[in-house]
C-alpha positions in Angstrom: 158.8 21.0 41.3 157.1 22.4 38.2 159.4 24.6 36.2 158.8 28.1 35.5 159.3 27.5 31.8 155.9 25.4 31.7 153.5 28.2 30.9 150.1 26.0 31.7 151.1 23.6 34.3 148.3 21.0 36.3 149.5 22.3 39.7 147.4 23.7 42.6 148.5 25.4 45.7 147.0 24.8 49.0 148.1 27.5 51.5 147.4 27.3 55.3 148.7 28.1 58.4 148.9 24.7 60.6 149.4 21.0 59.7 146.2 19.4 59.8 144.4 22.3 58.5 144.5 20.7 54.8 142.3 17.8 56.2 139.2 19.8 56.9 136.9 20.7 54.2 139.8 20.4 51.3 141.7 17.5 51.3 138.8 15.3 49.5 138.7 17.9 46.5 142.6 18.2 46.6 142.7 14.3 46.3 140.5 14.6 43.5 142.4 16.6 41.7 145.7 14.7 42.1 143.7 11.5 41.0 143.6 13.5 37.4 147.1 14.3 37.2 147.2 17.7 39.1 150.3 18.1 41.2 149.4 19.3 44.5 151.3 21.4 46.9 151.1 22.2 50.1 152.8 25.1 51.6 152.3 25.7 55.6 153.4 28.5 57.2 153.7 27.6 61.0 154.6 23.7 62.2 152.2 23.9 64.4 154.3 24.2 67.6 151.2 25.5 69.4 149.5 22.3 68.7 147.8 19.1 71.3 150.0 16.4 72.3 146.8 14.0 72.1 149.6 11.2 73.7 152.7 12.3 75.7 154.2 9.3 73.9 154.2 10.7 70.7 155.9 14.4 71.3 157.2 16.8 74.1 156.9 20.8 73.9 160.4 20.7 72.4 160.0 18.5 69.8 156.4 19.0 68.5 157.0 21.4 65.7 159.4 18.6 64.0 156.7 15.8 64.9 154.0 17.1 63.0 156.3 18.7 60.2 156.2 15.0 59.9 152.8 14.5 60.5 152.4 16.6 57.5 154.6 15.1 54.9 152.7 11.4 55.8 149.2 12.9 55.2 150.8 14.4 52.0 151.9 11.2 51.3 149.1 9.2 51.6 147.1 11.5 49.6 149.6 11.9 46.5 150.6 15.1 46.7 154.2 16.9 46.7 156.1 17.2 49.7 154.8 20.3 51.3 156.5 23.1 52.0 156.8 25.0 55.4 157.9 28.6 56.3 158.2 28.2 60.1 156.7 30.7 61.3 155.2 30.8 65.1 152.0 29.2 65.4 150.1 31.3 67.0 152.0 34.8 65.9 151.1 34.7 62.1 149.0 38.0 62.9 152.1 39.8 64.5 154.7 38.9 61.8 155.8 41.0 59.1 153.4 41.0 56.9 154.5 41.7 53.8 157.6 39.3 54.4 154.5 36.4 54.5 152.9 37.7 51.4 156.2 38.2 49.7 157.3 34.3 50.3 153.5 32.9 49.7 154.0 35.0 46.2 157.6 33.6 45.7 156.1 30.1 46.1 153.1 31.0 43.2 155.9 32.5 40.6 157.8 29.1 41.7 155.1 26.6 41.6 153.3 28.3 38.4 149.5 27.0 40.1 146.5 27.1 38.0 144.7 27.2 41.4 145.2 28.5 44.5 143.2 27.6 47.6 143.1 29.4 50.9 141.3 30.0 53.9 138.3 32.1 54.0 138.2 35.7 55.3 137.0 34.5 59.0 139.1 31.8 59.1 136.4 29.3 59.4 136.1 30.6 63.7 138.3 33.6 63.9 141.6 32.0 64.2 144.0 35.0 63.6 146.8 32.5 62.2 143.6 31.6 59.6 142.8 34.9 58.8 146.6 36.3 58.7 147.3 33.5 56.1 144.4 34.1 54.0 145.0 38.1 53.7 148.6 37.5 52.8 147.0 35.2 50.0 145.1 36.9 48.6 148.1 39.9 48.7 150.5 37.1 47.3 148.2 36.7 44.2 148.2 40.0 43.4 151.5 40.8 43.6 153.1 37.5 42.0 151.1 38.5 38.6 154.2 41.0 38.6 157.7 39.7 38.0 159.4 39.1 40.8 161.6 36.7 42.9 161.0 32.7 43.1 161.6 30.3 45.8 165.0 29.8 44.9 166.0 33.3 44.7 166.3 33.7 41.4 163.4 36.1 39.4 160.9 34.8 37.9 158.1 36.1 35.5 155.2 36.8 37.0 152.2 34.2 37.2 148.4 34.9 38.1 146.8 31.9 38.8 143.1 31.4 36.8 141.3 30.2 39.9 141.1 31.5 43.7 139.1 29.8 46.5 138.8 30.0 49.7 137.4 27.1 52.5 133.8 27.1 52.9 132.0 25.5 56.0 128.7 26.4 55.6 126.7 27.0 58.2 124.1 24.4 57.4 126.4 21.6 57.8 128.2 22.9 60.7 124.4 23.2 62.0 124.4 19.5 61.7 127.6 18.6 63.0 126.5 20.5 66.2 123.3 18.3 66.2 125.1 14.9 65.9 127.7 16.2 68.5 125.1 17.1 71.3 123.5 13.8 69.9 126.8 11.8 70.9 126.9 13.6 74.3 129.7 15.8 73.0 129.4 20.1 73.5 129.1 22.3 70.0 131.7 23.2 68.5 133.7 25.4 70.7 137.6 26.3 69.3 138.4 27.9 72.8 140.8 30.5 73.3 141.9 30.6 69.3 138.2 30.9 68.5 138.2 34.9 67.6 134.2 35.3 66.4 130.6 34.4 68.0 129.5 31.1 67.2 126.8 32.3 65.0 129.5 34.2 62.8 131.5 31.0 62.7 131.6 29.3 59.1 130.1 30.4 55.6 126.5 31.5 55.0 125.3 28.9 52.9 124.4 31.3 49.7 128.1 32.2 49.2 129.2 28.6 48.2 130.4 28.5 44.6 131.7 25.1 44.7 130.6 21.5 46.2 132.8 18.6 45.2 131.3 14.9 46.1 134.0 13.0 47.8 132.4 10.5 49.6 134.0 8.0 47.6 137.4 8.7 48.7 137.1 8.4 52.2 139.8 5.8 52.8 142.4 8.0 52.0 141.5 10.8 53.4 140.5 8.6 56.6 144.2 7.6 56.9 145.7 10.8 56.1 143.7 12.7 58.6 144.6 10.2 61.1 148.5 10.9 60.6 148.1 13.6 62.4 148.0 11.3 65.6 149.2 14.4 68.0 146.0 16.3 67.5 143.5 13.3 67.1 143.5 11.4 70.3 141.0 9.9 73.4 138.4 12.5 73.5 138.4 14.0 70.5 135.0 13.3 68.6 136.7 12.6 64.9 138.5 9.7 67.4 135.1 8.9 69.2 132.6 9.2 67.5 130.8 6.3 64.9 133.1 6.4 61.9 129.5 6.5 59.9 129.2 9.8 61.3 132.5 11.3 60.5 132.6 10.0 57.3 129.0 11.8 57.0 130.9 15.4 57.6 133.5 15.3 54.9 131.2 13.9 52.2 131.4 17.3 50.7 134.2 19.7 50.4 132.8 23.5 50.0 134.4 26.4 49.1 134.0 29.7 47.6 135.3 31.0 44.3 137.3 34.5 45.1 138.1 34.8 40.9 137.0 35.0 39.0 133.4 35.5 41.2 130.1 34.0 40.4 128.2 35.3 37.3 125.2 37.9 39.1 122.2 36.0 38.8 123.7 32.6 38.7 122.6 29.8 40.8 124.6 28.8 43.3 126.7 26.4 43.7 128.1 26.5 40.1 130.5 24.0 40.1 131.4 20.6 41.4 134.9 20.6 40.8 138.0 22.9 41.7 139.2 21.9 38.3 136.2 22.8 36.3 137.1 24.9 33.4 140.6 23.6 33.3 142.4 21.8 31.0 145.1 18.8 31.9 148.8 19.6 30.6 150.0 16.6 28.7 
């Protein structure tokens, strides 16, 4: 773990609600970054106990939380970043816990970690998930209030750190227009996210004008290929990133979107601005 005494550190945080949720739309521009030397950390605040068991082989209601805990550190693995860290909340009840507990440990984790950027869902959630949207709020929240000195991780206090970058997911609505199309296409329905899905499907994503940031990642599809597949209780017979033409897949996660929270887009620039989540940003040495 980076120490607090480094006062410009490469690191990044990632914070999510559920394992797997690092895979979609983020984990090609969080590779890139660790290929440059950024440590990357994942903090998660539910095991995703509410999960699929794709393969009754591979987990029972008891014992899924710990499986894809594990699930987790492998994708982390494969992709180079730091073991991830996970709060255990319920998946499922991040919108009914306390609040300002979640923002409190999210900020403890930033004074900790010392991250240059910090990367979160967007408001929505992507569909409404509630976990989504409860984890972005308390990110945002934790920004704030980690500027301020305050406890660490450890428990001991910690000066405060403000981050120079905050972004959240973007999935705009373009390309989920087009993975709709080459789902029908397949014989497969629209995306649907069922009973977790809190918005209409036409609020579902991020208008396209709000993207600040598009990072090319086509080229590191191996890894990420492998790393999304590690989470082997939520990817099985039926699912369409298990069925469908690898080609096509692959063809989804050639970009990685998001939007710059702060600083925000210059009025009058166009957009997107960037290409990179590191733009801007010096290495440490």
């Amino acid at each position: 773990m980076t120490t607090v005494d480094d006062p410009k550190p490469s690191v990044l945080l990632a914070v999510f609600a559920h394992p797997d949720d690092e895979e979609f739309g983020t984990a090609g521009a969080l590779l890139r970054c660790a290929e440059r030397g950024v440590t990357v950390h994942v903090l998660c605040a539910t095991r995703g106990d509410a999960g699929q068991i794709a393969d009754p082989t591979l987990a029972t209601l008891e014992t899924l939380a710990a499986v894809r805990e594990e699930e987790l550190r492998e994708a982390c693995r494969l992709l180079g970043f730091a073991e991830p860290t996970l709060l255990d909340y319920g998946d499922g009840r991040l919108a009914a816990a306390n609040q300002d507990e979640l923002a409190g440990r999210v900020a403890a984790a930033i004074r900790s970690l010392r991250p240059r950027v910090v990367v979160t869902f967007d408001a929505n959630g992507g569909y409404g998930h509630a976990d989504h949207i409860a984890i972005h709020r308390a990110t945002l929240a934790a920004v704030a209030a980690a500027a301020e000195a305050g406890p660490r991780e450890d428990g001991a206090t910690a000066a405060g750190h403000r981050p120079d970058k905050l972004y959240a997911t973007g999935y705009p609505r373009s390309a989920m227009a087009r993975m709709n199309a080459d789902l029908v296409r397949h014989g497969f329905p629209a995306l649907d996210f069922g009973d977790v899905q809190g918005i209409a499907a036409a609020e579902m994503g991020t208008p396209d004008e709000r993207i600040t940031t598009a990072v090319p990642v086509d080229d590191l599809w191996p890894r990420r290929w492998a790393a999304l597949r590690a989470h082997q209780t939520q990817y099985g017979p039926g699912n369409p990133f298990v069925e469908l033409p690898e080609t096509v897949v692959r063809n989804w996660m050639a970009v990685d979107f998001f939007v710059r929270l702060d600083p925000p887009p210059t009025p009058g620039t166009a957009l997107p601005d960037e290409a990179d989540l590191w733009a801007g940003l010096s290495l440490s040495t």
